[in-house]
C-alpha positions, 0 to 999 in steps of 0.5 A, spaced: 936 724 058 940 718 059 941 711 055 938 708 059 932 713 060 932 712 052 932 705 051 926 704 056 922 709 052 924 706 045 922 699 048 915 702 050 909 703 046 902 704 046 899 698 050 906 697 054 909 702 059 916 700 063 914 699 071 920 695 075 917 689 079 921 684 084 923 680 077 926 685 074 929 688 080 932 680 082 934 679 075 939 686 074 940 684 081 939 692 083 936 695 088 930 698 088 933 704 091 939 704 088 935 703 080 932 710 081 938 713 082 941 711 077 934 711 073 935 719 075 941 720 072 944 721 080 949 715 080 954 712 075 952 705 074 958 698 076 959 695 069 957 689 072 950 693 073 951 695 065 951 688 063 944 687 067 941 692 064 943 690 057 942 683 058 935 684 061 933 689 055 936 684 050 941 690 048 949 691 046 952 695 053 955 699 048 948 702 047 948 704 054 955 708 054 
């Protein structure tokens, strides 16, 4: 499972399930083709695209590497 697969999963819980809408896809700035790929594990993501992620689940990106 990837980091950020994990990090998703520690984030939801009973009442709270992580689904992707237009304001998360414009705030990593992802598409959401290219978020699958990476969600899947099919695609390195950019630094950049790292720092996104983190800021948006309020994490250090050293957690995502």
């Amino acid at each position: 499972m990837t980091k950020i697969k994990l990090i998703i999963k520690e984030r939801e819980g009973d009442h709270f399930i992580f689904k992707p809408d237009k304001s998360f896809y414009e705030s990593v700035k992802i598409n959401q083709k290219r978020w699958g790929q990476i969600y899947r594990d099919e695609i390195d993501p950019t630094i950049s695209e790292l720092k996104a992620i983190a800021s948006f689940f309020g994490i250090e990106v050293s957690q995502l590497i």
